[in-house]
SEMIPA-745802 format. One record per residue (C-alpha): x, y, z. Coordinates in Angstrom, 3 decimals. Example, Ala and Ser with C-alpha at 12.3 -4.5 7.8 and 13.67 -1.06 7.14 Angstrom:
<recs>
px->12.300&py->-4.500&pz->7.800;
px->13.670&py->-1.060&pz->7.140;
</recs>
This chain:
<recs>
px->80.751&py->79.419&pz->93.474;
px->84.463&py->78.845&pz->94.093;
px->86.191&py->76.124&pz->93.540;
px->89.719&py->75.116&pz->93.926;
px->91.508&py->71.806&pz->91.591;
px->94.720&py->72.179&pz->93.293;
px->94.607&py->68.884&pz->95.586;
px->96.933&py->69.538&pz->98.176;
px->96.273&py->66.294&pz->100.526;
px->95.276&py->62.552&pz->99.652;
px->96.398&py->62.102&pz->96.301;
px->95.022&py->59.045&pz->94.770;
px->97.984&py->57.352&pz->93.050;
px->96.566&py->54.551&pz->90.807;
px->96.911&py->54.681&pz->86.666;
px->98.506&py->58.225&pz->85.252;
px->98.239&py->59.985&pz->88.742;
px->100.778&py->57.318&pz->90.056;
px->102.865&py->57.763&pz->87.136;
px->102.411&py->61.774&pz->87.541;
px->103.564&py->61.621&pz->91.197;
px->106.235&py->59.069&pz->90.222;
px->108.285&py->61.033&pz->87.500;
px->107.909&py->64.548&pz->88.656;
px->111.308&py->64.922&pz->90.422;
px->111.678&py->67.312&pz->93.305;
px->107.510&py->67.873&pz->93.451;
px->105.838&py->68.891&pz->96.169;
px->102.099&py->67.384&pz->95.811;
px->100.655&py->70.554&pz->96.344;
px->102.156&py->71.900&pz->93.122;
px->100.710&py->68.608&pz->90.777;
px->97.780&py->69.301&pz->89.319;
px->95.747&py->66.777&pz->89.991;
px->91.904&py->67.303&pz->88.221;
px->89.180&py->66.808&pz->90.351;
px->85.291&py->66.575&pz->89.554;
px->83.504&py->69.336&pz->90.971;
px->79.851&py->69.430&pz->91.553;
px->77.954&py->72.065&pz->88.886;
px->74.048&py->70.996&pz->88.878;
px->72.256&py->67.388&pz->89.590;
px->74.927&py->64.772&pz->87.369;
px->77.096&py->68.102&pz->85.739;
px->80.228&py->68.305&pz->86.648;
px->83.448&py->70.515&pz->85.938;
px->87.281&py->69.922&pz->86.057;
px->88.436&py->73.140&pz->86.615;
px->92.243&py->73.739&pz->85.402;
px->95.116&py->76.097&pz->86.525;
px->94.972&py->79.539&pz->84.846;
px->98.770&py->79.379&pz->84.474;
px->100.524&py->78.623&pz->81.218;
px->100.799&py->74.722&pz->80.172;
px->103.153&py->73.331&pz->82.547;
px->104.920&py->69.877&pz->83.013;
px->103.581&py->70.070&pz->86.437;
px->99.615&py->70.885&pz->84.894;
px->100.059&py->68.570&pz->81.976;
px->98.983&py->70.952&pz->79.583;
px->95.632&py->70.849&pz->81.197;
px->95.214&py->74.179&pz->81.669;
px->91.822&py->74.590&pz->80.427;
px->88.340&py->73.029&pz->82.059;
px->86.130&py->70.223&pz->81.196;
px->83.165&py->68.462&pz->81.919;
px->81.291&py->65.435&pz->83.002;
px->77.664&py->64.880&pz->82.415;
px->75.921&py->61.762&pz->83.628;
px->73.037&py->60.557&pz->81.550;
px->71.114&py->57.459&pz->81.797;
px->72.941&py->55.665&pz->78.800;
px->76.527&py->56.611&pz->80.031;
px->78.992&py->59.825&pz->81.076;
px->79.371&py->62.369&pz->78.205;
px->82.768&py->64.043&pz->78.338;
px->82.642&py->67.919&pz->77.259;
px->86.467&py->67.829&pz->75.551;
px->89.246&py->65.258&pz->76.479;
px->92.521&py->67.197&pz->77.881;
px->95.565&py->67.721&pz->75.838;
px->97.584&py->63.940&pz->75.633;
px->96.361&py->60.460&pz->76.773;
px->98.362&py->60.620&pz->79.866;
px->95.627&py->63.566&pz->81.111;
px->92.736&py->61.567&pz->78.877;
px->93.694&py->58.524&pz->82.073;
px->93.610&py->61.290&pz->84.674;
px->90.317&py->62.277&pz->83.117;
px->89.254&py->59.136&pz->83.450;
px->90.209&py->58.775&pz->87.294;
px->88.336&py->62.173&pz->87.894;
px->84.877&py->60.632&pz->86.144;
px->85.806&py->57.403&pz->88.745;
px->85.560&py->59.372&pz->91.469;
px->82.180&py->60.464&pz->90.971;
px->80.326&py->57.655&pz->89.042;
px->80.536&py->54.080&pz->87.681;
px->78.715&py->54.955&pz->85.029;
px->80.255&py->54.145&pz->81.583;
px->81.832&py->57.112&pz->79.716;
px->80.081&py->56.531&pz->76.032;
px->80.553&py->60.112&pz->74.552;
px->82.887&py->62.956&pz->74.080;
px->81.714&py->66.127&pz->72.515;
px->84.736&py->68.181&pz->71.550;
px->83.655&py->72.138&pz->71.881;
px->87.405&py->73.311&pz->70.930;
px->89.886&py->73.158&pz->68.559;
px->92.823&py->74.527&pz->70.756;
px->95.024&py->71.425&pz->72.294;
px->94.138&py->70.811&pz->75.668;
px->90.421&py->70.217&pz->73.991;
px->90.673&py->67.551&pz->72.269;
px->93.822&py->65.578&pz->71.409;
px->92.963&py->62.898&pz->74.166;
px->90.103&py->61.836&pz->72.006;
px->91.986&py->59.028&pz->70.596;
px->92.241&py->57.470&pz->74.208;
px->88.647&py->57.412&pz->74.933;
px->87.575&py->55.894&pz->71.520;
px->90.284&py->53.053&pz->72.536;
px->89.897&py->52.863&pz->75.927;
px->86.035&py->53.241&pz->76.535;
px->84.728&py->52.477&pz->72.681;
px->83.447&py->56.167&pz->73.487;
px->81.928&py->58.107&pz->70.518;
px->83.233&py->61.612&pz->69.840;
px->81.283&py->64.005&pz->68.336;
px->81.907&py->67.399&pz->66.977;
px->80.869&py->70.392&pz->64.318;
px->82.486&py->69.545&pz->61.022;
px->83.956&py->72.771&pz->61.135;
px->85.527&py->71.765&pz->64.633;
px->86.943&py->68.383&pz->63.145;
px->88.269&py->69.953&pz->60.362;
px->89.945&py->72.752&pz->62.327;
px->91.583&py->70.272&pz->64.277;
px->93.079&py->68.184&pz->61.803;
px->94.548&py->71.558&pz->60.138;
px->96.062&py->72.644&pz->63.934;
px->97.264&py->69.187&pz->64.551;
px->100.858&py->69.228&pz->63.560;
px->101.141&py->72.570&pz->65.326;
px->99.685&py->71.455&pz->68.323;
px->101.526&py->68.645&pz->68.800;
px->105.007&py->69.837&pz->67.588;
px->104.827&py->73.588&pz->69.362;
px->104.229&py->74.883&pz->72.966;
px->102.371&py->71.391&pz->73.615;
px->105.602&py->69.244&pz->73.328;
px->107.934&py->71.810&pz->75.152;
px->105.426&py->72.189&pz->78.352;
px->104.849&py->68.241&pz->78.918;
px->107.717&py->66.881&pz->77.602;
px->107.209&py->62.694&pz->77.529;
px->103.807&py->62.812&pz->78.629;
px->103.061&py->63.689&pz->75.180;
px->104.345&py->60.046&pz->74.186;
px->101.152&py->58.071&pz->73.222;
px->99.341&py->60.904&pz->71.711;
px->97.550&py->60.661&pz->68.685;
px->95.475&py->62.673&pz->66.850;
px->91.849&py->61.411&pz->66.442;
px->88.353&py->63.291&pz->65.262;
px->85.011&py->62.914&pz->65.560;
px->83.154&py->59.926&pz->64.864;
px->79.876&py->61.858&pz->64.231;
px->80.225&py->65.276&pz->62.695;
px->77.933&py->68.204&pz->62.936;
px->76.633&py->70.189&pz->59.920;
px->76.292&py->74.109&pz->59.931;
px->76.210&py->76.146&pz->63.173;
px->74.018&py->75.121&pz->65.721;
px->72.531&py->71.625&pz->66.781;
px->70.226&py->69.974&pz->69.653;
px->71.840&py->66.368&pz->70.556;
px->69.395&py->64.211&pz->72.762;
px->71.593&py->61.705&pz->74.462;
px->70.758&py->59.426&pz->77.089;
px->67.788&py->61.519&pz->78.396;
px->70.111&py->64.851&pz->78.613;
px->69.324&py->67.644&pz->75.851;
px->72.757&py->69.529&pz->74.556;
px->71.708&py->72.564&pz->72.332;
px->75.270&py->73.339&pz->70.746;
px->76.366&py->76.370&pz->68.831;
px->79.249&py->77.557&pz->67.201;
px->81.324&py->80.547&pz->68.429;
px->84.415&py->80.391&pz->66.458;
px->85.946&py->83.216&pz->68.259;
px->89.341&py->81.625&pz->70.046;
px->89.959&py->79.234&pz->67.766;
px->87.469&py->78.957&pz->64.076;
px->85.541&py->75.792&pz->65.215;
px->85.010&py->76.491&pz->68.757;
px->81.350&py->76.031&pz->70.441;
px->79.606&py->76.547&pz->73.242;
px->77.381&py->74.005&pz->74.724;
px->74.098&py->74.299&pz->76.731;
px->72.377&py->71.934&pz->78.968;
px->68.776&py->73.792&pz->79.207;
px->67.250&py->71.209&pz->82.084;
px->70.540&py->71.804&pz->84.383;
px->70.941&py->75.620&pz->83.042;
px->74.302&py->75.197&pz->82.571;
px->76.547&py->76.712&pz->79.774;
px->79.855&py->75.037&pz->79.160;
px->81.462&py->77.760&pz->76.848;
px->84.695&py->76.799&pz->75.891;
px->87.397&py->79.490&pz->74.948;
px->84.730&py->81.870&pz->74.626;
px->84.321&py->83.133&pz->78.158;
px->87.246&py->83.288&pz->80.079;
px->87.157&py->84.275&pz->83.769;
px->90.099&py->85.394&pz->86.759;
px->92.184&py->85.495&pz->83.217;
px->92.088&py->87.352&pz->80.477;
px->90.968&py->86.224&pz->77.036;
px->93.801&py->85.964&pz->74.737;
px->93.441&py->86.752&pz->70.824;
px->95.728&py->85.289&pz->68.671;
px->95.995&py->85.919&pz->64.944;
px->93.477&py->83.123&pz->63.598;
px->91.032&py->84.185&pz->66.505;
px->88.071&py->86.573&pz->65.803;
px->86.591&py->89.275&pz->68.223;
px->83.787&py->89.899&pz->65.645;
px->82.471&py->86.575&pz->65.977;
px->83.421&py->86.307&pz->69.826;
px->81.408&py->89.929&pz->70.900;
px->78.541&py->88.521&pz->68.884;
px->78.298&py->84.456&pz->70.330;
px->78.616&py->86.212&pz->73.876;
px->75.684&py->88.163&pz->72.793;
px->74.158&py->84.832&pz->72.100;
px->74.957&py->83.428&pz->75.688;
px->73.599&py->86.914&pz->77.571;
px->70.527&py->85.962&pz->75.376;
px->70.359&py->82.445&pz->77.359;
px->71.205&py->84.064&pz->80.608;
px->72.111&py->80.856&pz->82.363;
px->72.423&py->80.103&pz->86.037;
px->75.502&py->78.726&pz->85.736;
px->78.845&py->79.341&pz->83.587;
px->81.612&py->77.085&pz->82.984;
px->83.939&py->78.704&pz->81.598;
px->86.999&py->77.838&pz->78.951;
px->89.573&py->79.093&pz->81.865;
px->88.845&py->80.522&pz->85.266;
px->86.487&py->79.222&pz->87.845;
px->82.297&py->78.407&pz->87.772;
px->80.265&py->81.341&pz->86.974;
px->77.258&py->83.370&pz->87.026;
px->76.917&py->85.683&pz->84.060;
px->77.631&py->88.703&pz->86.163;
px->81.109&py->88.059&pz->87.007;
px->81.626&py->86.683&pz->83.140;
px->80.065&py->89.887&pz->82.354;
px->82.812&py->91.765&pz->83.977;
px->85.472&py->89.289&pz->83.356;
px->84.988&py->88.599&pz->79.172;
px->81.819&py->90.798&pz->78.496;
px->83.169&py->93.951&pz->78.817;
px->86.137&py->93.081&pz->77.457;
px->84.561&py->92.120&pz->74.363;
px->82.118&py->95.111&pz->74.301;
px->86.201&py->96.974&pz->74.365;
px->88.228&py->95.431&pz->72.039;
px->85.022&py->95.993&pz->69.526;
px->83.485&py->99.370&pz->70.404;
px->86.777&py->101.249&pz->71.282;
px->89.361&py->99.404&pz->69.802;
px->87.287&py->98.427&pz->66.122;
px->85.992&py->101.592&pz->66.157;
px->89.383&py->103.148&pz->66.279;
px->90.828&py->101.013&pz->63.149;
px->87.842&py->101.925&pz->61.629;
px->88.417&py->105.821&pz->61.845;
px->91.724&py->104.392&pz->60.623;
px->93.325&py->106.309&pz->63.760;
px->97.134&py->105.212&pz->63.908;
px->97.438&py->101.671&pz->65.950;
px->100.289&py->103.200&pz->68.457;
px->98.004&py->105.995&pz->69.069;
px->95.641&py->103.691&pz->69.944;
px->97.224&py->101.132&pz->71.821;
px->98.619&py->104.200&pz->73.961;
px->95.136&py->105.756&pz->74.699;
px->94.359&py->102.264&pz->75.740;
px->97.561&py->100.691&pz->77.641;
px->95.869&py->100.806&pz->80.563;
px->92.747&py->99.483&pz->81.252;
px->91.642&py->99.646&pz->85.246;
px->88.676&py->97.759&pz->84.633;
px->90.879&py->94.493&pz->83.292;
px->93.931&py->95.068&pz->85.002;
px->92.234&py->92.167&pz->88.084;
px->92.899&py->89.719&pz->85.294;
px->95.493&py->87.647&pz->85.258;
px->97.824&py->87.929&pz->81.908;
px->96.687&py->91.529&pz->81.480;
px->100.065&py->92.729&pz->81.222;
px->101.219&py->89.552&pz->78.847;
px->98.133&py->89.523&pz->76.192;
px->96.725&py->93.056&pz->76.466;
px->98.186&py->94.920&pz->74.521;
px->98.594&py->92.471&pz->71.905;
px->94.946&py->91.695&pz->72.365;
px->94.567&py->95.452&pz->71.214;
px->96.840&py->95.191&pz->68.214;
px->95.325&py->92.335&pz->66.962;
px->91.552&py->93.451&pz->67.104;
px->92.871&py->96.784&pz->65.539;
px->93.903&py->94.583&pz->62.174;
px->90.759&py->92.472&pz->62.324;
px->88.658&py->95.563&pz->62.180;
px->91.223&py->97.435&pz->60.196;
px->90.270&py->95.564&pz->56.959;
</recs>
């Protein structure tokens, strides 16, 4: 399935899209970002970002979400990265239904996840609901999130943003939510970010993965990340084998092309790479040996986070 967010003709310009088009100087409205809901399975839908870095022009919204219509309300999978993109959020879900939104299930901790939760809980009287272990995460990234790379990319759409968690928390690992006639079977990953979850809708057999799976881009590992715990949840999800993939990044899936795109890459960074730090070979041997990968190099960011991707497994397994 392909499908393209990049709205190049008949912008709507009511609420934040207005406001986008109106204080984005110079513009061209083929290079706004302007989310759209695209059709997944019967009442699932996906908002699928840029694969760029956070922009002014992307809002920091450079991730995907979803919509899922129930018969109580919409349920939101994660909430963008400010309230200005929580409003175009909201314009995407208007496009598509009337239907109330009454949830939000956050499924990251990384930014563009969840720090437009605050505007939905005002907004819509929307409940958000998340592991503990995702809530918690947040409130420990918050700061950085909102005073780092966030705040340089989008500038004064930040303005308005305010931190906010989950009004129902999650114990342990894994959990089945029944809401509004829709079953969401949700798991931790905590491979990206700790806190991060998948979430699977087994009637629509649909698997909204967060930063787990990452597809046209590559997966990036930063220090607080862990491959360990990512090779082994994307074990979990080639256990469910589901029709459909949406991913963290990167366009609608089947597990095939995930396979190639994050699977493998995975099934790399832990069976060369860990193995390697494990032998306790010397890191700039192995990053060398391993500098160039043909069967990544497709990816987009392969020359910015591979390598770096390789030093950091290295220490993970190193110890």
């Amino acid at each position: 399935m392909t499908i393209r967010a990049w709205r190049s003709s008949a912008l709507g310009t009511t609420g934040a899209t207005a406001c986008a088009l109106a204080f984005t100087p110079a513009l061209a409205a083929d290079e706004l970002f302007i989310p759209e809901a695209e059709p997944v399975a019967d009442g699932v839908y996906a908002i699928i970002g840029p694969t760029d870095a956070r922009t002014y022009e992307n809002h920091g919204m450079n991730a995907n979400y979803g919509i899922v219509e129930t018969d109580e309300g919409v349920l939101l999978i994660d909430s963008g990265p400010t309230a200005f993109s929580a409003e175009l959020i909201e314009e995407a879900v208007a496009e598509v239904t009337d239907t109330p939104i009454r949830w939000v299930l956050n499924i990251g901790v990384q930014d563009h996840r969840w720090l437009g939760n605050d505007y939905f809980q005002r907004e819509h009287d929307a409940e958000v609901i998340a592991f503990e272990e995702t809530a918690r995460q947040q409130e420990a990234f918050a700061s950085d999130h909102l005073e780092g790379r966030l705040k340089e990319a989008v500038g004064d759409r930040l303005e308005g943003t305010e931190p906010a968690y989950a009004d129902r928390e999650l114990e342990g690992e894994e959990s089945t939510l029944e809401l509004g006639g829709v079953t969401f079977e949700l798991q931790r990953t905590d491979a990206h970010f700790p806190g991060d979850a998948m979430a699977h809708l087994p009637e629509a057999d649909v698997v909204f993965t967060g930063d787990l799976v990452y597809v046209d881009r590559m997966l990036g590992v930063h220090p607080w990340s862990s491959v360990e715990n990512g090779y082994e949840a994307y074990q979990e999800l080639a256990d469910l084998g589901p029709e459909t993939v949406v991913p963290g990044h990167g366009q609608v899936s089947d597990m095939e092309r995930v396979e190639r795109d994050t699977g493998a890459y995975y099934e790399f960074l832990v069976h060369e790479v860990g193995a390697a730090a494990e032998d306790l070979e010397p890191l700039d041997e192995v990053v060398e040996r391993h500098r160039e990968e043909s069967a990544f190099q497709h990816l987009e960011h392969f020359d910015g986070w591979h390598t770096t991707n390789i030093n950091r497994a290295y220490l993970e397994f190193e110890w």
